[in-house]
C-alpha positions as CSV (number, residue, x, y, z in Angstrom):
1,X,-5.1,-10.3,25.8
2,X,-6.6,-6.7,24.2
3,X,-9.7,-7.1,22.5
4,X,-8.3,-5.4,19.2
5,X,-11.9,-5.3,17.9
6,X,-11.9,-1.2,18.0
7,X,-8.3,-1.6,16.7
8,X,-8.0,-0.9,13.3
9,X,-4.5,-3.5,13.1
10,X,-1.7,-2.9,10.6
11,X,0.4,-5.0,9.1
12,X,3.1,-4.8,11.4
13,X,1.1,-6.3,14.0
14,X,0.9,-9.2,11.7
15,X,4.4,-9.3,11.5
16,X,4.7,-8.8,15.2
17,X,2.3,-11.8,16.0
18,X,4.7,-14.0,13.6
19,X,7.7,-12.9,15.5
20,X,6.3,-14.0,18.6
21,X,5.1,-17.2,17.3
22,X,8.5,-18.0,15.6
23,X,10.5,-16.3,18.9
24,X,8.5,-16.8,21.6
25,X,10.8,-16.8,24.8
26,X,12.8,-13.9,23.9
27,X,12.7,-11.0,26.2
28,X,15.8,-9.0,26.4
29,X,16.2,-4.7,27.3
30,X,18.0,-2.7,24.6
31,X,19.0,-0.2,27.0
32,X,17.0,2.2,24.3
33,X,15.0,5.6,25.7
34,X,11.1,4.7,25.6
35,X,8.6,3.4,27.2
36,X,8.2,0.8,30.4
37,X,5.4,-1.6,29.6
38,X,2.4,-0.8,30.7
39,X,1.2,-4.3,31.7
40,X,3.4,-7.1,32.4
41,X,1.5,-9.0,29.5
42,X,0.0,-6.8,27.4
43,X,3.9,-4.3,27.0
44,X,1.7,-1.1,26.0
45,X,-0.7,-2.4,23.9
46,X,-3.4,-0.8,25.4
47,X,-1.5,2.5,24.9
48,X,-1.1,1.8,21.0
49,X,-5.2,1.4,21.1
50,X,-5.9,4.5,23.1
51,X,-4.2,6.9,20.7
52,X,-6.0,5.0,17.7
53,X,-3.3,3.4,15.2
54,X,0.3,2.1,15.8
55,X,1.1,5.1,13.5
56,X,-0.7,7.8,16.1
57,X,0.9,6.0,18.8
58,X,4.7,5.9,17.1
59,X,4.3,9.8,16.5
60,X,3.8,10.6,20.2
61,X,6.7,8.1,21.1
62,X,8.9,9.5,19.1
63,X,7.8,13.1,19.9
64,X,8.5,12.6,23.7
65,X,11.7,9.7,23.2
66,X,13.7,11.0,20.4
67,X,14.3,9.6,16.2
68,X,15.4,5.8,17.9
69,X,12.8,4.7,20.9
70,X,11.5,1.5,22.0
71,X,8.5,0.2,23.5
72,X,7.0,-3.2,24.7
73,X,4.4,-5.6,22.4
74,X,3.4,-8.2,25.1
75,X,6.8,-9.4,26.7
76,X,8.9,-8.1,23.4
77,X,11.1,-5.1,23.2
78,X,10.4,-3.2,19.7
79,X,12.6,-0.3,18.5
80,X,11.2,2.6,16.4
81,X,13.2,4.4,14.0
82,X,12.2,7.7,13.2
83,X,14.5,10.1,10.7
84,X,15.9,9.2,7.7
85,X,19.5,9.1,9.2
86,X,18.5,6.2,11.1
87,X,16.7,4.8,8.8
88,X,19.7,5.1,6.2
89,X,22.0,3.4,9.2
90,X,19.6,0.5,9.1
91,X,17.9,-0.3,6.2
92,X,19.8,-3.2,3.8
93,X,20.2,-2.0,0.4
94,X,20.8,-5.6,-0.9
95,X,17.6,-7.2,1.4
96,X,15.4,-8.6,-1.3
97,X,12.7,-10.2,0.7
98,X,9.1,-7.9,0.3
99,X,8.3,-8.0,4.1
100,X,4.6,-6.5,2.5
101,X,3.9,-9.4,0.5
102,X,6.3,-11.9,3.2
103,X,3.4,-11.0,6.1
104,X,0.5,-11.1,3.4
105,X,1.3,-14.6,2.5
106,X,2.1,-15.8,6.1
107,X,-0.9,-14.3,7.7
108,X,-3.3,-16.2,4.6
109,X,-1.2,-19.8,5.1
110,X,0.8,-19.3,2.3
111,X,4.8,-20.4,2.1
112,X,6.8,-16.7,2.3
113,X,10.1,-15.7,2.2
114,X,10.7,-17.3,5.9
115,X,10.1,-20.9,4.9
116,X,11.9,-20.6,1.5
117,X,16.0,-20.9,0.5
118,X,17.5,-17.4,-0.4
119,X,17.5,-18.2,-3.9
120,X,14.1,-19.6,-4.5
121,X,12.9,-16.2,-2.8
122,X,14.7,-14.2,-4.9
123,X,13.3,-15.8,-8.3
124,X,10.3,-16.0,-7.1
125,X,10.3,-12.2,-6.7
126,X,11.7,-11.8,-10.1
127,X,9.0,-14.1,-12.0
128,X,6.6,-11.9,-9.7
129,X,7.5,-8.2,-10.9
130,X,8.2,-8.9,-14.1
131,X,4.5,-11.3,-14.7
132,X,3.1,-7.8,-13.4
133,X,5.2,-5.3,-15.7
134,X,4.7,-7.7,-18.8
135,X,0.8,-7.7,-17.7
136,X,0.8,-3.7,-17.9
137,X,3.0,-3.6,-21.2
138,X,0.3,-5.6,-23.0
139,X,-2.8,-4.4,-21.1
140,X,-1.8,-0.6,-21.5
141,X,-5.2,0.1,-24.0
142,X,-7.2,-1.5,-21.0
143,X,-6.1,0.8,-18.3
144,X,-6.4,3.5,-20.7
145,X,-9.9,2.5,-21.2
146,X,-10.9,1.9,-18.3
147,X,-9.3,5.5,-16.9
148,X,-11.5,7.3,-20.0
149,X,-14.8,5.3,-19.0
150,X,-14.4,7.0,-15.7
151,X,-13.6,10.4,-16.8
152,X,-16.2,10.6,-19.6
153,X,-18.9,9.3,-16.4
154,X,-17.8,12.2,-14.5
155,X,-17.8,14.6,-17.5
156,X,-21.6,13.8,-18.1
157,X,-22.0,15.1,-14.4
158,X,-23.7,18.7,-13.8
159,X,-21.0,20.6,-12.1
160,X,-22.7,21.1,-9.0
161,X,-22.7,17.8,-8.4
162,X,-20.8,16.5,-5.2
163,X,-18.8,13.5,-6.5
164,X,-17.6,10.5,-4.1
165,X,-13.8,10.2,-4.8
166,X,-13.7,6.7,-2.7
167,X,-16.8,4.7,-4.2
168,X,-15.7,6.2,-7.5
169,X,-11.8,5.6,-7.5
170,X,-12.1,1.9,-5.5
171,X,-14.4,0.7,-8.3
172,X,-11.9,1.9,-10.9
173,X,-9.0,0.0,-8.8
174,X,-11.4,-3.2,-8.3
175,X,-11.8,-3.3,-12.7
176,X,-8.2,-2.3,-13.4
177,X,-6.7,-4.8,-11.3
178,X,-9.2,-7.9,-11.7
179,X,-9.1,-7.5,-15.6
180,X,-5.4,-7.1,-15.8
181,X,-4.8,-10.0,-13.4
182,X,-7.2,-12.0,-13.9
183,X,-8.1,-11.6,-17.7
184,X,-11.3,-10.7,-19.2
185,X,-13.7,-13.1,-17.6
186,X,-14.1,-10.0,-15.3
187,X,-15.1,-7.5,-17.7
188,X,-18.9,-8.9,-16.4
189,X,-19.7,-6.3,-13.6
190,X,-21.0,-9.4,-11.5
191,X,-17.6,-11.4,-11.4
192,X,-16.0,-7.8,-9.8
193,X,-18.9,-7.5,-7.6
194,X,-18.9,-10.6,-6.1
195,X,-14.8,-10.4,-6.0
196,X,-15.1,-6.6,-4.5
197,X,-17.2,-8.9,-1.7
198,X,-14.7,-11.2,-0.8
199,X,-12.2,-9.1,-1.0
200,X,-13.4,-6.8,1.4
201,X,-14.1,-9.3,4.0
202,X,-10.6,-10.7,3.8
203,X,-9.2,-6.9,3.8
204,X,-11.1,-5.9,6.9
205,X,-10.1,-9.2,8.8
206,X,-6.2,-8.7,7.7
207,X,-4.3,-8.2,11.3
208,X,-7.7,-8.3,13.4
209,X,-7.2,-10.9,16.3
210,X,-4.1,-12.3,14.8
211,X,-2.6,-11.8,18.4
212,X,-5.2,-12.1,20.8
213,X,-7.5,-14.6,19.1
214,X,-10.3,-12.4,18.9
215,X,-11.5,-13.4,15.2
216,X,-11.4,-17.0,17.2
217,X,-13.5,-15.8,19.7
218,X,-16.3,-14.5,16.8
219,X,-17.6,-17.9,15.1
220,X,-19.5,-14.8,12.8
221,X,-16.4,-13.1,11.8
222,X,-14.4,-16.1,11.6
223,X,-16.8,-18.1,9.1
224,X,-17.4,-14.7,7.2
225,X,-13.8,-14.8,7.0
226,X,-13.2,-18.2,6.1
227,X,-15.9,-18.3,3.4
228,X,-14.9,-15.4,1.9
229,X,-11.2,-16.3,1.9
230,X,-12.5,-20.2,0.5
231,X,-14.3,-18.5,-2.4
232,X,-11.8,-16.4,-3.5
233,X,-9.4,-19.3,-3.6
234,X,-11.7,-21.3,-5.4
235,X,-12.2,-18.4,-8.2
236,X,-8.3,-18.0,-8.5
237,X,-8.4,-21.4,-8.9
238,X,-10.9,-21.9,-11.7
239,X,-9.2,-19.1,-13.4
240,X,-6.4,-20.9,-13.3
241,X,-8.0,-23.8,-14.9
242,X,-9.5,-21.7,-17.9
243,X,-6.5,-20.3,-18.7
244,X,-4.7,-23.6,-18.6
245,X,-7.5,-24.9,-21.1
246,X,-8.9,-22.1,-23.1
247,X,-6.5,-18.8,-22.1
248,X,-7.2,-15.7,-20.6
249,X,-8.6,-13.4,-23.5
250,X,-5.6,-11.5,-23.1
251,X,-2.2,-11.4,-21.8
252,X,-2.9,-11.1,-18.0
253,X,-0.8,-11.9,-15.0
254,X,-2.0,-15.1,-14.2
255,X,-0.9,-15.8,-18.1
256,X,2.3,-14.5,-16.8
257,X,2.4,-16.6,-13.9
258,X,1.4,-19.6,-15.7
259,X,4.0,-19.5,-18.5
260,X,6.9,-19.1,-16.0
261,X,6.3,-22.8,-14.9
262,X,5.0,-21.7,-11.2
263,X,3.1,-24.6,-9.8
264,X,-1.2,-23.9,-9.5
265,X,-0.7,-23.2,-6.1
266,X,1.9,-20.5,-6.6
267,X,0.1,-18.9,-9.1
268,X,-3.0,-18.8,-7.0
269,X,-1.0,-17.6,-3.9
270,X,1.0,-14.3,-6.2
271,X,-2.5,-13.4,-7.6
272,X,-4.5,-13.4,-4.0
273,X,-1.5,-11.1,-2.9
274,X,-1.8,-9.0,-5.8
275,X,-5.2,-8.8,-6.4
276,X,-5.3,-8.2,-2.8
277,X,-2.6,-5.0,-2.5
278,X,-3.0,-4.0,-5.8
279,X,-6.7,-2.7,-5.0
280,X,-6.0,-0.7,-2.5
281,X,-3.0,0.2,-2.7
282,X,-3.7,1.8,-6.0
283,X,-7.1,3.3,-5.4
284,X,-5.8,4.9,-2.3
285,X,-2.7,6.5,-4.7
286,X,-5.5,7.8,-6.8
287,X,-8.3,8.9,-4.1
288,X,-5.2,10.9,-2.1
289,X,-3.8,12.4,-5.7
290,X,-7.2,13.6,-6.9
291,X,-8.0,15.5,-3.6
292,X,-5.3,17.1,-3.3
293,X,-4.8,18.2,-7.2
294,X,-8.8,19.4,-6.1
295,X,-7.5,21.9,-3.3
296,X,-4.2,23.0,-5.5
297,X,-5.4,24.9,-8.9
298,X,-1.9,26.0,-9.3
299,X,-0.9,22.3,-9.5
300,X,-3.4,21.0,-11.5
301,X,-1.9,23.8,-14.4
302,X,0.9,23.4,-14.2
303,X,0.5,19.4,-14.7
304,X,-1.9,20.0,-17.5
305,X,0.7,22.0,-18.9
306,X,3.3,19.2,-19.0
307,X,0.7,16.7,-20.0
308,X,0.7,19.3,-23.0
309,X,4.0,19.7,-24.2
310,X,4.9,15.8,-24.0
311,X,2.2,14.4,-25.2
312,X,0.4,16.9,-26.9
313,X,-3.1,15.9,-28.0
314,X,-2.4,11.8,-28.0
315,X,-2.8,10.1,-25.4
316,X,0.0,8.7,-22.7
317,X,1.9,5.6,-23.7
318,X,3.8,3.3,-21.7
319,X,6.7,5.0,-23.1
320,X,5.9,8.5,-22.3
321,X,5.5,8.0,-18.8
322,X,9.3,8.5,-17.6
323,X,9.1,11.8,-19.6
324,X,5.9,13.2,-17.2
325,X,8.2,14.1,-14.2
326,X,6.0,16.8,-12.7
327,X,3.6,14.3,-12.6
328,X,6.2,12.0,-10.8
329,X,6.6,14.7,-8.5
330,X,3.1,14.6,-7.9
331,X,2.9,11.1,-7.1
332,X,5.8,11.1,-4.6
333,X,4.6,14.1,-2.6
334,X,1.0,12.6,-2.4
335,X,2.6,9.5,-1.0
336,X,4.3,11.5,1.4
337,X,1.3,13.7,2.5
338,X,-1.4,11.0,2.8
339,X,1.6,9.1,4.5
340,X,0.4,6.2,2.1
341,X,2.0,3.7,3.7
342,X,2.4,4.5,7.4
343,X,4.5,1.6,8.6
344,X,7.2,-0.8,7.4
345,X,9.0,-3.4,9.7
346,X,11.8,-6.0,9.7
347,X,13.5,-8.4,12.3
348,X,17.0,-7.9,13.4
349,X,18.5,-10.9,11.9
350,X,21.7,-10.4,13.6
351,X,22.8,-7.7,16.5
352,X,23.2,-4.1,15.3
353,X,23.8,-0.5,16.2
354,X,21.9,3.0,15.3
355,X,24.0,5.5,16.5
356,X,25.4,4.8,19.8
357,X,22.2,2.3,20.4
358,X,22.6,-1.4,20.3
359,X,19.7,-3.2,19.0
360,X,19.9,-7.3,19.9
361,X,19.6,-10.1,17.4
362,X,15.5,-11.1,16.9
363,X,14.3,-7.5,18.1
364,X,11.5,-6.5,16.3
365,X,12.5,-3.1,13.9
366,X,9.9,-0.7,13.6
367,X,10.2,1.8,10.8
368,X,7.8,4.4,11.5
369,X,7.4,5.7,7.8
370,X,4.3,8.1,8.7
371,X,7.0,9.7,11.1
372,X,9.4,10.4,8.5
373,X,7.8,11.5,5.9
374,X,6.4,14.4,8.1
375,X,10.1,15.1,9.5
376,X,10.5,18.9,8.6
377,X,14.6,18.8,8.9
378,X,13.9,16.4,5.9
379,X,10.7,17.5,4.6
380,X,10.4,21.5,5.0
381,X,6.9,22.9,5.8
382,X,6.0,18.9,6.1
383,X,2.3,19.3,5.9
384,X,2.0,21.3,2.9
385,X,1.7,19.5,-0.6
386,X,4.5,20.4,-2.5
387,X,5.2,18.5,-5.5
388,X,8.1,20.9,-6.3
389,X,10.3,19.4,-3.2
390,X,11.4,16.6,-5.6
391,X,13.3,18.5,-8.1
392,X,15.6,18.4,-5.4
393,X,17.9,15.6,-5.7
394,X,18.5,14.8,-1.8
395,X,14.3,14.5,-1.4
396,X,14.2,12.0,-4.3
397,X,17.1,9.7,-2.6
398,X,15.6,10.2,0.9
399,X,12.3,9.0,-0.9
400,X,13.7,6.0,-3.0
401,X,15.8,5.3,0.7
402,X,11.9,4.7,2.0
403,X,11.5,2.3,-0.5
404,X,8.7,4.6,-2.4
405,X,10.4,4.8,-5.5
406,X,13.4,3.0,-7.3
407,X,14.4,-0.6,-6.9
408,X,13.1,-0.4,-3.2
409,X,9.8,0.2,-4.1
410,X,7.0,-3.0,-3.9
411,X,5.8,-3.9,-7.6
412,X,2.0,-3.2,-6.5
413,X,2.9,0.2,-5.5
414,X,4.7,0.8,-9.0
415,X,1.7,-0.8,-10.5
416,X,-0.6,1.9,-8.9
417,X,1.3,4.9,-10.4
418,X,1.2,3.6,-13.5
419,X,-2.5,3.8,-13.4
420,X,-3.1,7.1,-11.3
421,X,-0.6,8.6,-14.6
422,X,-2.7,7.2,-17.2
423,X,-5.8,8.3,-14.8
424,X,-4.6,12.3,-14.1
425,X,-3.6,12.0,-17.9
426,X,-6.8,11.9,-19.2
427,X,-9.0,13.8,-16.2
428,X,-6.5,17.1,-16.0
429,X,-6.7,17.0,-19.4
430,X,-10.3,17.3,-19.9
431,X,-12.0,18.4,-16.3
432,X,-11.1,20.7,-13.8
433,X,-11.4,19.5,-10.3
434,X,-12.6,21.3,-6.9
435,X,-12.5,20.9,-3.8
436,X,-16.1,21.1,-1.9
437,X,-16.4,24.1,0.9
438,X,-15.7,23.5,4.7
439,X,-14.6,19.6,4.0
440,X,-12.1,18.2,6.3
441,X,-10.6,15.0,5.4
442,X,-9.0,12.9,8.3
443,X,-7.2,9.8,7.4
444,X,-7.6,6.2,8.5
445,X,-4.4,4.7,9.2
446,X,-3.8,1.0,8.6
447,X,-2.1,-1.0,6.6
448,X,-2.7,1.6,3.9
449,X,-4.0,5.7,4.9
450,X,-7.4,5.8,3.8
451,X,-10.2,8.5,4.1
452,X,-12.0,7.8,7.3
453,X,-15.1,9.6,5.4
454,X,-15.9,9.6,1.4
455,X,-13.9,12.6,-0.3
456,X,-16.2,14.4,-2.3
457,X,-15.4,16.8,-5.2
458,X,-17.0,18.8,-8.2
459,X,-15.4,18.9,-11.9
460,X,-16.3,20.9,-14.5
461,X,-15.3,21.0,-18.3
462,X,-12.5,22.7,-19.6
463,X,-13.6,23.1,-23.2
């Protein structure tokens, strides 16, 4: 198989890989428009790796194919959809199984929604987003901390000073998200440290020679891997223990977790996914938000001046936040411009149809998000950021359709606008941002866009 090394995997190769492993044999032709394999073994792998990503690669299929195409992973058909019409044919509104956390847990060993009765899946998602908004309803001070901390850092700055949005904003993320999950034990700078370790050795491994062995073939990477994946187990673990004996310090998720009678292993399993997505998830939100609010002035006012008349010179509540629908707006559109989450995927659980195509029972089901969200008959002037497209009511339902916002929407990603609000609320307020001359930011796209480069801005005081 591909070497993947120089492959950059997303998540939907780990849910490929668990397709193949659950359906090994199956090999039939949807009669869709797209591409032949390449290789007889390979399907056109080696074409996804020599545009870059699987997003890079979807946007030229579907640029030469049409909104429904297919193409081969190994000896498996996969089809591509790639407008919100299809999407809108396709997509289950009653589905209830996260595919996001489902392919977390299976690629780490852990029991998903696969393995597990309707029902049990369905509680255990309930128990899971509520643990989380019970964790921000009592932990709302601490994000609002935290987000001043920051601010009042970058306020000290001289405003010639260049300042790294990903170092800065991923640190933020790594606090937030280890204190409100995990409880006060990592308000010590060393406990997020060594957790900001781990976690980005399991993070860079996620996806990498899941098909083709390749972590397998590395005893460095795979014992990297393994030890940091064993360590951050074992932490969860003790956590779990103090909290059993002594409590949290505070009402944090594991608390949550704990109290809704899920057994040590479950608890450790929901805060590894969490703690996991949640931190980059959310610091990408808030990288992606902050650069562009740098290169849009007009923006920025008119979001200061909504942060204004709601909540005048207090500061955002829990509460508050439903009523800040510019910044909302904001939110969505960055989503949509960074293409936040490039990629989504299911498996056709029993034969179905897309306009006139048939698409077989077990056939892998590409949505290629990054693809729609840059559609112009959907999106006009696609690669402008726009927050003003969602006053319009058919944007907002194609958006929630994409499972961005609404009852679609995964609790980690509702969990990071929460924070980029109380964030924006308190740095529009106080600073104004800029963008540096002659910067081009590209984006990195894997499981989540990121910056391939550090984003760099300047701020300077508006009083």
């Amino acid at each position: 198989m591909l070497d993947f090394v120089i492959f950059a995997v997303t998540f939907v190769v780990i849910l490929i890989g668990a397709v193949l492993y659950l359906y090994p044999s199956s090999r039939q032709a949807s009669g869709i428009p797209g591409l032949n394999p390449t290789e007889e073994k390979d399907g056109n792998l080696q074409d996804v790796v020599n545009k870059g990503s699987l997003h890079e690669f979807l946007v030229g299929l579907h640029d030469q194919f049409g909104p429904v195409a297919s193409f081969w992973f190994g000896r498996r058909p996969v089809v591509s959809l790639g407008t919100v019409d299809q999407l809108r044919q396709h997509i289950n509104p009653n589905k209830t199984m996260d595919s996001f956390e489902t392919m977390l847990k299976s690629l780490l060993g852990y029991q998903s929604g696969w393995s597990a009765g309707a029902t049990e899946t369905v509680l255990r998602k309930k128990v899971y987003e509520s643990a989380i908004n019970t964790t921000l309803q009592n932990n709302f001070p601490l994000l609002q901390k935290l987000g001043e901390e920051l601010v009042t850092k970058w306020q000290s700055f001289p405003e010639s000073q260049h300042i790294p949005l990903c170092a800065h904003l991923l640190g933020l993320a790594m606090k937030t998200v280890t204190q409100l999950a995990l409880g006060d034990r990592f308000a010590n700078d060393t406990e997020v440290i060594l957790f900001r370790k781990n976690h980005d050795a399991i993070w860079s491994e996620i996806g990498r020679g899941y098909l083709d062995g390749s972590m397998e073939k590395s005893s460095s990477r795979k014992g990297h891997y393994d030890s940091a994946l064993a360590e951050m187990e074992s932490v969860l673990k003790s956590v779990v223990k103090d909290i059993k004996g002594h409590g949290s310090g505070q009402s944090s998720l594991m608390d949550s977790l704990i109290q809704a009678k899920l057994s040590e292993k479950q608890v450790m399993e929901d805060a590894m996914v969490f703690t996991l997505s949640g931190c980059v998830i959310t610091a990408n939100l808030c990288i992606w938000a902050v650069h562009f609010l740098s290169t849009a002035k007009d923006v920025q006012e008119k979001l200061l001046k909504e942060f204004t008349e709601v909540l005048g010179d207090g500061p955002v509540t829990l509460e508050k936040i439903p009523e800040l629908k510019y910044c909302q707006q904001i939110l969505n559109e960055t989503v949509r411009t960074a293409k936040l989450t490039p990629i989504a995927a299911t498996l056709q659980e029993v034969e179905g149809k897309v306009d006139q195509h048939v698409i077989p029972k077990e056939t892998l089901v590409i949505y290629a998000l990054g693809v729609v969200l840059q559609d112009g008959d959907t999106w006009p002037l696609p690669y402008r950021f726009d927050p003003d497209r969602f006053r319009e009511e058919d944007s907002r339902k194609s958006f929630s359709l994409l499972g961005f916002s609404g009852k679609q929407a995964c609790p980690e990603l509702r969990f990071a606008y929460t924070v980029a609000t109380v964030l924006l609320s308190s740095l529009v307020r106080r600073l104004k941002l800029h963008g540096t001359d002659r910067q081009v930011v590209e984006a990195r796209y894997e499981l989540v866009a990121t910056p391939k480069d550090d984003t760099w801005i300047t701020v300077s005081s508006r009083k």
